[in-house]
C-alpha positions as CSV (number, residue, x, y, z in Angstrom):
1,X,80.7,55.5,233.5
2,X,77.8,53.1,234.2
3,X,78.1,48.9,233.4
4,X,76.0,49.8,230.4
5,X,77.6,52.3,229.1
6,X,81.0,49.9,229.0
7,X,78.9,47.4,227.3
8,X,80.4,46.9,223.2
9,X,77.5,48.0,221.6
10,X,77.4,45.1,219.1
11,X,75.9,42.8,222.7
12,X,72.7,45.6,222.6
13,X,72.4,45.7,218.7
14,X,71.9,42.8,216.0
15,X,73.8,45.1,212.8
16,X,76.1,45.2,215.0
17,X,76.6,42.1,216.4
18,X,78.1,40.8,213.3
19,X,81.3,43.3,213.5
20,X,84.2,41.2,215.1
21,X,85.3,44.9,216.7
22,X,83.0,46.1,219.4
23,X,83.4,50.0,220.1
24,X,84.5,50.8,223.4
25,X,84.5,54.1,225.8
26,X,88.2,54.8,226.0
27,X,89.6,52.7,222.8
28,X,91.1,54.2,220.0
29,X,90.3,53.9,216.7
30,X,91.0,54.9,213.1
31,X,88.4,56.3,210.2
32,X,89.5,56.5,207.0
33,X,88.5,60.4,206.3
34,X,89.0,62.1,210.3
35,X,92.3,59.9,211.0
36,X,92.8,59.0,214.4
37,X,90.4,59.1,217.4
38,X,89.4,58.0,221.1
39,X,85.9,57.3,222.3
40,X,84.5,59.6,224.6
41,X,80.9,58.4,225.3
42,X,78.2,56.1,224.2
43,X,75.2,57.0,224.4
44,X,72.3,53.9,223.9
45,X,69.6,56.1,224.0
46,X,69.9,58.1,221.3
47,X,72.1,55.8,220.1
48,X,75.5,57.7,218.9
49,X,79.4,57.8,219.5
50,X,80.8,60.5,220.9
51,X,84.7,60.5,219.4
52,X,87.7,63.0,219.5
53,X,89.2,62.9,216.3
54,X,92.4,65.3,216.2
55,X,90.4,68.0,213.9
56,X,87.4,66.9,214.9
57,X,86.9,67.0,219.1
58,X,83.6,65.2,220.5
59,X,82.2,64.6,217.0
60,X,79.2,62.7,217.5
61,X,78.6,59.5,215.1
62,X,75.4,57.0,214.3
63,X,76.6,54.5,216.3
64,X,75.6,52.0,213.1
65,X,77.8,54.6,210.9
66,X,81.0,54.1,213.6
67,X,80.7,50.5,213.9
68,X,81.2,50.1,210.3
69,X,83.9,53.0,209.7
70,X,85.8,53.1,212.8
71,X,89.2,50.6,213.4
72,X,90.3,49.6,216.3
73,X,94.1,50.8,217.2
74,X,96.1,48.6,219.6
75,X,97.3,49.8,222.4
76,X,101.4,49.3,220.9
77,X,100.1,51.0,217.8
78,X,102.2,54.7,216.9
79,X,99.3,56.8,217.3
80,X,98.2,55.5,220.9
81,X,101.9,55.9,222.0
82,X,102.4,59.1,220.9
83,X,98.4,60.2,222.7
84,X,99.5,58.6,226.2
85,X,103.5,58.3,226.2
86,X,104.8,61.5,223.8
87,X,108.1,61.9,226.2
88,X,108.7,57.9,225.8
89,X,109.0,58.2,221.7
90,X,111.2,61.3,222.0
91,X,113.5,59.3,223.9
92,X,113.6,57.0,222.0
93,X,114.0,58.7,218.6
94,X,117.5,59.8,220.7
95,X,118.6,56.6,222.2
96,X,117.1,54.2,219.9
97,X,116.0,55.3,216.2
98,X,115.6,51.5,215.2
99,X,113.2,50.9,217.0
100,X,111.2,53.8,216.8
101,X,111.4,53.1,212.9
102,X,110.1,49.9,213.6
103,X,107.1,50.6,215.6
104,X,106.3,53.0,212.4
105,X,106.7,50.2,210.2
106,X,104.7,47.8,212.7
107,X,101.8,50.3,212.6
108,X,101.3,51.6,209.6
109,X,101.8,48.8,207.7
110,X,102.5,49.0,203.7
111,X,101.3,53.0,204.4
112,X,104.5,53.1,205.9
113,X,106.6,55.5,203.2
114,X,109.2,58.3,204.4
115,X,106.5,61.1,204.1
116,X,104.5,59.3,206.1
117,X,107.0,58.2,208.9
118,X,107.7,62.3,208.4
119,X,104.3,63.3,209.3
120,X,103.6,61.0,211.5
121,X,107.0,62.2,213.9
122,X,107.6,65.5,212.7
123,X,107.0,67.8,214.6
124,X,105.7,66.5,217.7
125,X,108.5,63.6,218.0
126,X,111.4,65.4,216.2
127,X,111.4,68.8,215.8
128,X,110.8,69.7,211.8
129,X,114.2,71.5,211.5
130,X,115.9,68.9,213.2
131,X,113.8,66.1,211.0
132,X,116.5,65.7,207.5
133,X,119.5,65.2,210.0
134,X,118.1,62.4,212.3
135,X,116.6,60.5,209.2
136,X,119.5,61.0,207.2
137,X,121.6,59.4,209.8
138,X,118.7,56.4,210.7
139,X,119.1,55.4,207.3
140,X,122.6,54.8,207.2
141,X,122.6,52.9,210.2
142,X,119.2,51.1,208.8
143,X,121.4,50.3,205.6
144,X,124.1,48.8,207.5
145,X,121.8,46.9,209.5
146,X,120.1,45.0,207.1
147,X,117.0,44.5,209.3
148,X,114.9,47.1,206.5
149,X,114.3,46.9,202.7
150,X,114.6,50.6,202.4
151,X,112.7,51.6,198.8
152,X,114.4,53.9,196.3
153,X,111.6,55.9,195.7
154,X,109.7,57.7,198.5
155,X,105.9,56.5,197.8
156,X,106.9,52.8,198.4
157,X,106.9,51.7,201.8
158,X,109.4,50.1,204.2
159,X,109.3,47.4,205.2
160,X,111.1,44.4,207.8
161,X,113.1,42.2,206.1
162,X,112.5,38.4,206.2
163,X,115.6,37.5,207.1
164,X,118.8,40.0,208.1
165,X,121.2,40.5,205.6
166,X,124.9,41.8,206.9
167,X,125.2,45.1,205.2
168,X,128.5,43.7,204.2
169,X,126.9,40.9,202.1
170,X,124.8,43.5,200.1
171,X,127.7,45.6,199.5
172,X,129.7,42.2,197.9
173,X,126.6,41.8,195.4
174,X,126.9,45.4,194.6
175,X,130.5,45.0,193.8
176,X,130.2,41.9,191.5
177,X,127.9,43.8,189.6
178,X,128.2,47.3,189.9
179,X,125.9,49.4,188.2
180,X,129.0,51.9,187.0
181,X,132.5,52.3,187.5
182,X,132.0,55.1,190.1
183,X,129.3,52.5,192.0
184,X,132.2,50.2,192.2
185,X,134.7,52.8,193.5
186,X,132.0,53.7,196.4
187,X,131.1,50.4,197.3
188,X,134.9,49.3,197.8
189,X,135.4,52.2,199.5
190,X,132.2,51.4,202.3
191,X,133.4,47.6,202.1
192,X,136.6,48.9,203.3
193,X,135.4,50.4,206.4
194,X,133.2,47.3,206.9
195,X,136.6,45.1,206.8
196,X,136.6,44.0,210.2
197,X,133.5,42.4,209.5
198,X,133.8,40.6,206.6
199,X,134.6,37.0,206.7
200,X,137.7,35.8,204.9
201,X,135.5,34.4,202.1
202,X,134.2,37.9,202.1
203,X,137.7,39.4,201.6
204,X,138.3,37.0,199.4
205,X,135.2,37.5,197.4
206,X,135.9,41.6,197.0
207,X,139.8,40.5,196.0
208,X,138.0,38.8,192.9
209,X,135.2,41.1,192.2
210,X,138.0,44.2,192.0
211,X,140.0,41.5,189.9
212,X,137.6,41.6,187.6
213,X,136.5,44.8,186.9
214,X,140.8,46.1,186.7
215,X,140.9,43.0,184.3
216,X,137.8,44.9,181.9
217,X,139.3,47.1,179.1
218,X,136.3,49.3,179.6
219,X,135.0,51.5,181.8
220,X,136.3,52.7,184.9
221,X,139.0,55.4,184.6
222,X,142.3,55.3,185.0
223,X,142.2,56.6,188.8
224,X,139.2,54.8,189.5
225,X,141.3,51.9,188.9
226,X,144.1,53.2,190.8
227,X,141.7,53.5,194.0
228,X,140.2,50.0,193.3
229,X,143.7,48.4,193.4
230,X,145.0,50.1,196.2
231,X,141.4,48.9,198.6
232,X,142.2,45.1,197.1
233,X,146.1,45.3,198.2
234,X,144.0,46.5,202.0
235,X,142.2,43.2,201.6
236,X,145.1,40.9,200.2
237,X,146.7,42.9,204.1
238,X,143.7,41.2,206.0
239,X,144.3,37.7,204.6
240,X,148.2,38.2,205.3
241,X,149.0,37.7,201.2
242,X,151.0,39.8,199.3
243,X,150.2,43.2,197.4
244,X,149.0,42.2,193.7
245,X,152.0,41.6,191.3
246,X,152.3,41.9,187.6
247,X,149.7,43.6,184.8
248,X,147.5,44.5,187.8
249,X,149.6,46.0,190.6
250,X,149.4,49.3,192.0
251,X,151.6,50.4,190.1
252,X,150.6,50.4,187.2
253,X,148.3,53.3,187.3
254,X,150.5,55.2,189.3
255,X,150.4,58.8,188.1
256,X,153.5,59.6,185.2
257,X,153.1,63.7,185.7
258,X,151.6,66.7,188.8
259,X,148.4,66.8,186.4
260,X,147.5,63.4,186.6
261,X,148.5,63.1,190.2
262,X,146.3,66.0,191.3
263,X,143.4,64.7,189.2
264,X,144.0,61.5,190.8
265,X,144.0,62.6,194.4
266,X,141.1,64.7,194.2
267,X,139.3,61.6,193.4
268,X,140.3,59.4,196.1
269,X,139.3,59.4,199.6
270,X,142.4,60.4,202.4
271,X,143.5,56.8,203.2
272,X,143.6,55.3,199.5
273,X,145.8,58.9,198.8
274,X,148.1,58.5,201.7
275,X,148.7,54.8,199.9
276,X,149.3,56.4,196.4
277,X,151.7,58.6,197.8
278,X,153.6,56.2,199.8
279,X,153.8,54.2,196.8
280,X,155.1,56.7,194.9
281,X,157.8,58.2,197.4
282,X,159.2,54.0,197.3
283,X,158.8,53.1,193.7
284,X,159.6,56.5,191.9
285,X,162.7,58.8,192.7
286,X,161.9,62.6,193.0
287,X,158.7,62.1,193.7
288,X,159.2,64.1,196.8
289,X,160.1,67.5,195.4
290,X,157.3,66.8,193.5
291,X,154.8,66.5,196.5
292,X,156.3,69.4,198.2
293,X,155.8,71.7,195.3
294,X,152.0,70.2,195.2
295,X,151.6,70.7,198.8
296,X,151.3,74.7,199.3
297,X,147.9,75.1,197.5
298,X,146.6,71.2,197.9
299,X,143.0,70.9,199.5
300,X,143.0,69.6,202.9
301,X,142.7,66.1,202.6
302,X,146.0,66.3,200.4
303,X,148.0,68.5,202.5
304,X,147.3,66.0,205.6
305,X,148.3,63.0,203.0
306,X,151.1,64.7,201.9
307,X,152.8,65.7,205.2
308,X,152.1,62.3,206.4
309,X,154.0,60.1,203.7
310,X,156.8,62.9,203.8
311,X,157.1,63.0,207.8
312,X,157.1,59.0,208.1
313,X,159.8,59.6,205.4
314,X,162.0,61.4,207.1
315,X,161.6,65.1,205.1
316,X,160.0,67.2,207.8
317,X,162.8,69.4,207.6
318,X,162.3,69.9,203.8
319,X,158.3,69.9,204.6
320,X,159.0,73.0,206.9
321,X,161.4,74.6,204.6
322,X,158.8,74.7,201.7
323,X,155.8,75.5,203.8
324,X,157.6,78.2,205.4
325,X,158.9,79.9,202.4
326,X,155.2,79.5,200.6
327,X,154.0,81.5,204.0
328,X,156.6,84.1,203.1
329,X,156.1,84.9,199.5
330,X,152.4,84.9,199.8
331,X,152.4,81.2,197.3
332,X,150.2,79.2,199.9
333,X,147.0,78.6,199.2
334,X,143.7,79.4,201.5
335,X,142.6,75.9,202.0
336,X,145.9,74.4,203.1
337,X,146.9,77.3,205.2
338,X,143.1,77.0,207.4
339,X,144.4,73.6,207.2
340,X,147.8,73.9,209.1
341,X,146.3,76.5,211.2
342,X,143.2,74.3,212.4
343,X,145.5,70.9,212.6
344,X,148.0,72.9,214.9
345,X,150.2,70.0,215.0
346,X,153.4,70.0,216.9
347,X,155.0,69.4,214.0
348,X,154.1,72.9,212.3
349,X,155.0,74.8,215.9
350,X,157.8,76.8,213.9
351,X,155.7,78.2,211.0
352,X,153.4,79.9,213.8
353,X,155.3,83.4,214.1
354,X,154.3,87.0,212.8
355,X,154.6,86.4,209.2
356,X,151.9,83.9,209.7
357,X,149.8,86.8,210.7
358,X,150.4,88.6,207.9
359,X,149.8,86.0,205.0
360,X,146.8,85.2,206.5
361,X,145.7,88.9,206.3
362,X,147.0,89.2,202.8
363,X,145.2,86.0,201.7
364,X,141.7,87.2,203.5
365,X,142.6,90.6,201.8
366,X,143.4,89.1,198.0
367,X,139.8,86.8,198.0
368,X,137.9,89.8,199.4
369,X,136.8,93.3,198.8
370,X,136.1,95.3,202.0
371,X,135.5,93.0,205.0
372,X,136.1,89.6,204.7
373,X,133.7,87.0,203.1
374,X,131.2,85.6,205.9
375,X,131.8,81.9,206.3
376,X,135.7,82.4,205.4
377,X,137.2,79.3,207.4
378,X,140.6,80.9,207.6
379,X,138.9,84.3,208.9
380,X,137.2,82.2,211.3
381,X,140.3,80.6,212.7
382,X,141.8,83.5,212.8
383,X,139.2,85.7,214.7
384,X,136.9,82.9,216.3
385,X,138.7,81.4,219.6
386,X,142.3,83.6,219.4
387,X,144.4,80.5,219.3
388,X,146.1,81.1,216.4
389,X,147.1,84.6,217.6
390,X,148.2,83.3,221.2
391,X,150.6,80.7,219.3
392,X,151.9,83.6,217.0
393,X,152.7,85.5,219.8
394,X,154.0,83.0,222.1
395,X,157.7,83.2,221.2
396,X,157.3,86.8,219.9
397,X,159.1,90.2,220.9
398,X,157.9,93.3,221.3
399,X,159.2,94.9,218.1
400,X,156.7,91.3,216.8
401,X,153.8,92.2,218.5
402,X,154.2,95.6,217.8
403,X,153.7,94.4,213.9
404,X,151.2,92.5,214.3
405,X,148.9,94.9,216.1
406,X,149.7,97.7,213.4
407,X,148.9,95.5,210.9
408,X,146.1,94.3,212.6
409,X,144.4,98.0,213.0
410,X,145.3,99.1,209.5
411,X,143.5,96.1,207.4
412,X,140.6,96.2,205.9
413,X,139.2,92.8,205.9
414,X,138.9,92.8,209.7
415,X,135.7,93.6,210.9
416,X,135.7,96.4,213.9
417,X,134.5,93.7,216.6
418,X,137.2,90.9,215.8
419,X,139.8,93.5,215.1
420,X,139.5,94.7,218.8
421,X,139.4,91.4,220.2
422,X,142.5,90.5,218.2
423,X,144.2,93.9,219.8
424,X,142.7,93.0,223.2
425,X,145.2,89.5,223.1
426,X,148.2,91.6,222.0
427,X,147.5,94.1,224.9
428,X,147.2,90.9,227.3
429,X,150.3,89.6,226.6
430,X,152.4,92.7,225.2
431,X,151.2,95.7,227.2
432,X,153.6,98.1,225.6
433,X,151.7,98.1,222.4
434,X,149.3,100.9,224.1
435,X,150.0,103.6,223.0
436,X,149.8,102.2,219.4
437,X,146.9,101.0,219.6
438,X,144.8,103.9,221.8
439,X,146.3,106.2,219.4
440,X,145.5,104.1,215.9
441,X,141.8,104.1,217.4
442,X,141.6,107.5,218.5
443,X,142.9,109.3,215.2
444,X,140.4,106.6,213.3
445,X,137.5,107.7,215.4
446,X,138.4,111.3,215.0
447,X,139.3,111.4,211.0
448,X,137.4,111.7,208.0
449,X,137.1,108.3,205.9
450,X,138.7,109.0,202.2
451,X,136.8,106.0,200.0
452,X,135.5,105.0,196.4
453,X,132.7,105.1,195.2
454,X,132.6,101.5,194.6
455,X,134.0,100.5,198.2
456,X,131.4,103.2,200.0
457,X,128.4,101.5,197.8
458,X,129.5,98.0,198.8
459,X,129.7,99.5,202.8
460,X,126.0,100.3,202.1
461,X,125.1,97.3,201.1
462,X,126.7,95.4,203.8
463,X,124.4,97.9,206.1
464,X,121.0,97.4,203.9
465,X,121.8,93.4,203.8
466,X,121.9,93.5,208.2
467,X,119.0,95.7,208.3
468,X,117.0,94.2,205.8
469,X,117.8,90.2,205.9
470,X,120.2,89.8,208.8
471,X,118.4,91.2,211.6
472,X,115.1,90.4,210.6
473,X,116.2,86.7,210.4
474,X,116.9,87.0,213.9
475,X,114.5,88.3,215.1
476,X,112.5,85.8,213.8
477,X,114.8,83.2,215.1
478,X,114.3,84.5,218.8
479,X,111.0,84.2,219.0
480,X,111.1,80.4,217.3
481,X,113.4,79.8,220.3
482,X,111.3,82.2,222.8
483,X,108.5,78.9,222.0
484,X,110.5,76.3,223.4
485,X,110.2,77.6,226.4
486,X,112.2,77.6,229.7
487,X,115.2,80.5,228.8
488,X,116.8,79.1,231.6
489,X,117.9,75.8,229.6
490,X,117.1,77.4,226.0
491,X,120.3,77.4,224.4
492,X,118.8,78.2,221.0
493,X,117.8,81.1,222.8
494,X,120.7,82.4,224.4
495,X,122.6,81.5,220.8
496,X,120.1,83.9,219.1
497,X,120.5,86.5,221.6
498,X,124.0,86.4,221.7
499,X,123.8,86.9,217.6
500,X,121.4,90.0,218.2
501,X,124.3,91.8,220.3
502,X,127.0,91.2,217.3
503,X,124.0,91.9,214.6
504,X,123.5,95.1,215.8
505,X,127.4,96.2,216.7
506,X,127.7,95.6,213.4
507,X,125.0,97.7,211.9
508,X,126.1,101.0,214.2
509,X,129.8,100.0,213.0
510,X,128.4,100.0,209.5
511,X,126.6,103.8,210.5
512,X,129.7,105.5,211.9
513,X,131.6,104.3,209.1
514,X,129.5,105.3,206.5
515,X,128.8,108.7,208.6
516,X,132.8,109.0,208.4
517,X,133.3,108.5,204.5
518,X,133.3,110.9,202.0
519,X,133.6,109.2,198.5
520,X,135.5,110.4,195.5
521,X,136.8,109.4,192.3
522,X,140.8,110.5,193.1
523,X,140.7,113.1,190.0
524,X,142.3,116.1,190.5
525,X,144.9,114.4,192.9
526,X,148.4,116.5,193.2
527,X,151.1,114.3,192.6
528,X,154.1,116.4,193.9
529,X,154.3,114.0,196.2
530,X,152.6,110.3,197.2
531,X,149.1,111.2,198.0
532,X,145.9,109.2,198.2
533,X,144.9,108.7,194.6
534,X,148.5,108.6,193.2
535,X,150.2,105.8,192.0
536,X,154.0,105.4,192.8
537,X,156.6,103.6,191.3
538,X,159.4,102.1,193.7
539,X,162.4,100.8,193.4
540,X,164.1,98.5,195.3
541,X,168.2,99.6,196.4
542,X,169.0,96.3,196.9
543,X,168.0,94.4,193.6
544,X,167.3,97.6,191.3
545,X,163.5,96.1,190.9
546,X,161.0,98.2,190.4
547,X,157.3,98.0,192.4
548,X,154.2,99.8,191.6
549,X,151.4,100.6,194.3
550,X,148.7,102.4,194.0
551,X,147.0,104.6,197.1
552,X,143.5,104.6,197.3
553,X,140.5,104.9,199.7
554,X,140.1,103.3,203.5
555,X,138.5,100.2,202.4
556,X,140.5,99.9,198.8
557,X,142.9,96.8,199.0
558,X,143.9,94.5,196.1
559,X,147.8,93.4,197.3
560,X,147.7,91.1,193.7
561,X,146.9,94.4,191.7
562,X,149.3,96.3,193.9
563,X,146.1,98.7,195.1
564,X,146.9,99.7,199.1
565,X,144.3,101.2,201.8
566,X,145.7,104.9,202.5
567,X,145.3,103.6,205.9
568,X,147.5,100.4,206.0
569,X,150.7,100.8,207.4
570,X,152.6,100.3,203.5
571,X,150.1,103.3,202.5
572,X,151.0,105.1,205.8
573,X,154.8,104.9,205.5
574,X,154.9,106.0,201.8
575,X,152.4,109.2,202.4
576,X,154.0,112.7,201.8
577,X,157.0,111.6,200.3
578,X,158.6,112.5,196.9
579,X,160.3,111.8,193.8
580,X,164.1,110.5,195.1
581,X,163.0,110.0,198.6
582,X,164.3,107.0,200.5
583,X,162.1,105.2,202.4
584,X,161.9,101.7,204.5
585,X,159.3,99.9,203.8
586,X,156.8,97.7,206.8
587,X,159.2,94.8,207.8
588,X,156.6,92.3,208.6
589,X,158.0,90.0,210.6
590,X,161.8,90.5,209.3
591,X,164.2,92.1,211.3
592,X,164.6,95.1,209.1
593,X,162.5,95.7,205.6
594,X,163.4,96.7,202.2
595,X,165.0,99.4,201.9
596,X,163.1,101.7,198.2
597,X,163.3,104.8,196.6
598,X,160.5,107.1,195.1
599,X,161.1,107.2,191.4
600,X,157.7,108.3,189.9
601,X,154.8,109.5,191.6
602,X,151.4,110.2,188.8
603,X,147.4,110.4,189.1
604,X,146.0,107.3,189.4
605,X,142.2,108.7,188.9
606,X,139.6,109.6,187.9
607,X,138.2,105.9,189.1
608,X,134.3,105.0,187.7
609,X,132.3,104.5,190.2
């Protein structure tokens, strides 16, 4: 480009000459319509701008009309950085999202709202499905900063703070005036983990402002209270003083009864409860058979307070008793029993053995009709990596495995893929199970499918949801990935691959079985002797009690009804027999099972559809 050409063109025009921004070949600059442009040319003889605006490339301008409309943008501004150094700002947004915010802020000013910080990165920054995540965690970090006044409403802007504020000290002011009990609870609660910050003023500040609102005869409830004085005991710790004595102590809103103690727990976060509980185990005697008989069907966070006051108070012999026989009669609940099996701790080593294996089926079975619910955490434990099963089978026999892998092939929640990986880590270790298994798999491949109505319409919906929804979505997700380009390093592309293979197992497992079935209603079912569609009333030599089960279709199991698959191995034992037979039932893990007789065998059917 000629010396004249670089000339501002406010030196070769008087209108001009009186704008304190000359227009410049190469500069950036902003119009308030067209957004965000560089200049291209100048030309003085016809005189016009030649600018790239993002929608706009080598619009030509009056070069009267540009002087007057264009901005100049710095050279630190967002928009330049993101024209000339894109690679530098995704960086950043990685290893510094502070002070990427703050060159937002910087340049656009009191425009500077979330949407616009979202358009303005998103997508060519941060990806737009990776956008809620990274902002979500900037602002927390932004709110314990203090450098930002982050607005509560989304068309107000950010902006720099004049002077930093601790995050700490904002979080006092909330406390002495909280705008609800709940508020007060939360902001304790975020004070605590900010403790080794505070000052001891601070502490002492929060000891008062908790004071205060446990003093107020309105309000918070009774377990909000509870919380609150168990965080200001944690800060009384940090100024080496003494738990709080007299009308407003801990204990004073300790729970009196299980209701109140689970409503009070579910409440709490995991270190106030594992307070509350210690508390309790000191101050009140049988608080401990208490928390065992709550521990079996607590959530998580529960179950891990629970076993940790009761181990550091010497009951983890009582803690493996009652776990143990929950596991047995089929009393634990699914949350605490993914919980124990994800945990894995050393101190649960002795509940891993076959029965395991089978309350986890029966639980997955009870909470699901046909397969098992997708997004089941205790299916996915179970079925995901194979650890469980490895540390079921580690101290097993033979007779164990042998269990195990019948019960395996028999269920009905399993899903044909993870059911054969399971048996693939029996074979492994226990190769005398062949014969079980090959045999199992080649009598199911070769035999025709007895199922309801209702179970063979749910099969078909499983199918249309894959074909319809399932695949589709990944199909779709592929070719998102495809874009990003080099399948080399593309691990959202190998992921969605790697679904496609299990998307499509599924669908021809869905086909053969469905090819396989043939649905009834059970009417019409002799009941000389226990068929499928019978129901059959047992009883038990050893205690007199009666049982009743009921023996439906392949992919009919409800163990809480007493309704059995045909095909697991209780349904396969009892099959053929008749009124005043004797008959052993599956042991399960025992050494030897219950010994029954047949004492009525009738119809069950005909079952609606």
């Amino acid at each position: 480009m000629s010396s004249e050409m670089a000339r501002p063109l406010e030196e070769i025009s008087s209108a001009s000459s009186q704008k304190s921004s000359p227009l410049c070949v190469g500069e950036y600059y902003l119009h308030r319509s067209w957004g965000f442009g560089l200049i291209r040319e100048i030309s003085l003889d016809a005189g016009s701008v030649i600018i790239d605006f993002q929608e706009k490339p080598r619009h030509r301008m009056q070069w009267e009309y540009a002087v007057q409309s264009l901005q100049l943008v710095s050279r630190d501004h967002l928009f330049v950085l993101k024209a000339e150094r894109l690679a530098m700002l995704r960086e950043q947004a990685a290893s510094d999202p502070l002070a990427l915010v703050e060159l937002c802020v910087r340049s656009l000013g009191e425009a500077a709202t979330v949407e616009a910080l979202q358009e303005a990165l998103s997508p060519s920054v941060i990806a737009p499905e990776a956008w809620k995540k990274w902002w979500d965690g900037v602002r927390r970090v932004m709110r314990q900063e203090g450098r930002f006044e982050i607005p509560t409403k989304k068309n107000q802007p950010i902006r720099i703070a004049s002077s930093v504020v601790p995050a700490w000290q904002k979080l006092l002011q909330e406390l002495e005036k909280p705008a609800s009990s709940k508020s007060a609870v939360e902001t304790a609660r975020a004070l605590a983990k900010a403790e080794g910050e505070l000052s001891p003023s601070g502490r002492e500040q929060a000891v008062s402002a908790i004071r205060a609102i446990l003093s107020s005869p309105h309000g918070a409830l009774p377990e909000e209270k509870l919380e609150l004085a168990v965080l200001r005991d944690q800060f009384l710790a940090a100024l080496a003083k003494e738990p709080e004595q007299g009308a407003l102590a801990v204990s004073q809103w300790l729970p009196e009864d299980n209701h109140s103690l689970r409503k009070a727990l579910s409440a709490m976060a995991a270190s106030s409860q594992k307070e509350v509980l210690r508390r309790l185990v000191l101050e009140r005697g049988g608080t401990v058979s208490l928390l065992l008989e709550l521990l079996p069907n607590a959530p998580a966070r529960t179950a891990d307070a629970i076993v940790t006051v009761l181990a550091d108070a010497g009951q983890a012999n009582e803690l493996l008793e009652r776990l143990g026989r929950a596991i047995r009669e089929r009393t634990i609940g699914t949350e605490t029993l993914a919980w124990i099996c994800r945990t894995r701790d050393e101190l649960f080593r002795p509940l891993f053995r076959p029965d395991l294996f089978f309350c986890i089926l029966y639980l997955l079975e009870r909470e699901s009709s046909g397969a098992a619910k997708k997004g089941s955490k205790l299916y996915e434990l179970l079925t995901g990596k194979l650890a469980i099963l490895h540390a079921i089978l580690s101290d097993a026999h033979l007779t164990d495995a042998r269990d195990v892998a019948r019960a395996a092939l028999a269920s009905p929640v399993l899903r044909e893929l993870d059911k054969r990986s399971l048996l693939g880590a029996i074979l492994k270790k226990f190769p005398g199970v062949q014969d079980l298994v090959a045999g199992g798999q080649q009598q199911k491949s070769e035999e025709v499918l007895i199922v309801s109505w209702t179970s063979l319409a749910q099969k078909k919906k499983e199918l249309e949801e894959l074909v319809t929804k399932q695949i589709p979505e990944n199909t779709r997700e592929i070719a998102i990935a495809r874009s990003y380009g080099d399948l080399r390093e593309n691990h959202e592309y190998k992921a969605a691959k790697e679904m496609q293979g299990v998307l499509h197992r599924r669908k021809t497992e869905c086909e053969v079985a469905i090819a396989r079935a043939r649905g009834t209603d059970f009417s019409d079912v002799a009941t000389d002797s226990v068929n499928i569609g019978t129901r059959v009333v047992l009883k038990d030599l050893a205690t007199g009690k009666e049982r009743q089960l009921t023996i439906l279709g392949a992919w009919d199991s409800d163990p809480a009804a007493g309704v059995v698959s045909y095909l697991a191995g209780l349904g396969q034992v009892l099959l053929g027999h008749k009124s005043g037979d004797e008959v052993t039932l599956p042991a399960e893990g025992k050494e030897e099972g219950a010994k029954v007789r047949v004492e009525r065998i009738e119809a069950a059917g005909p079952i609606p559809a």
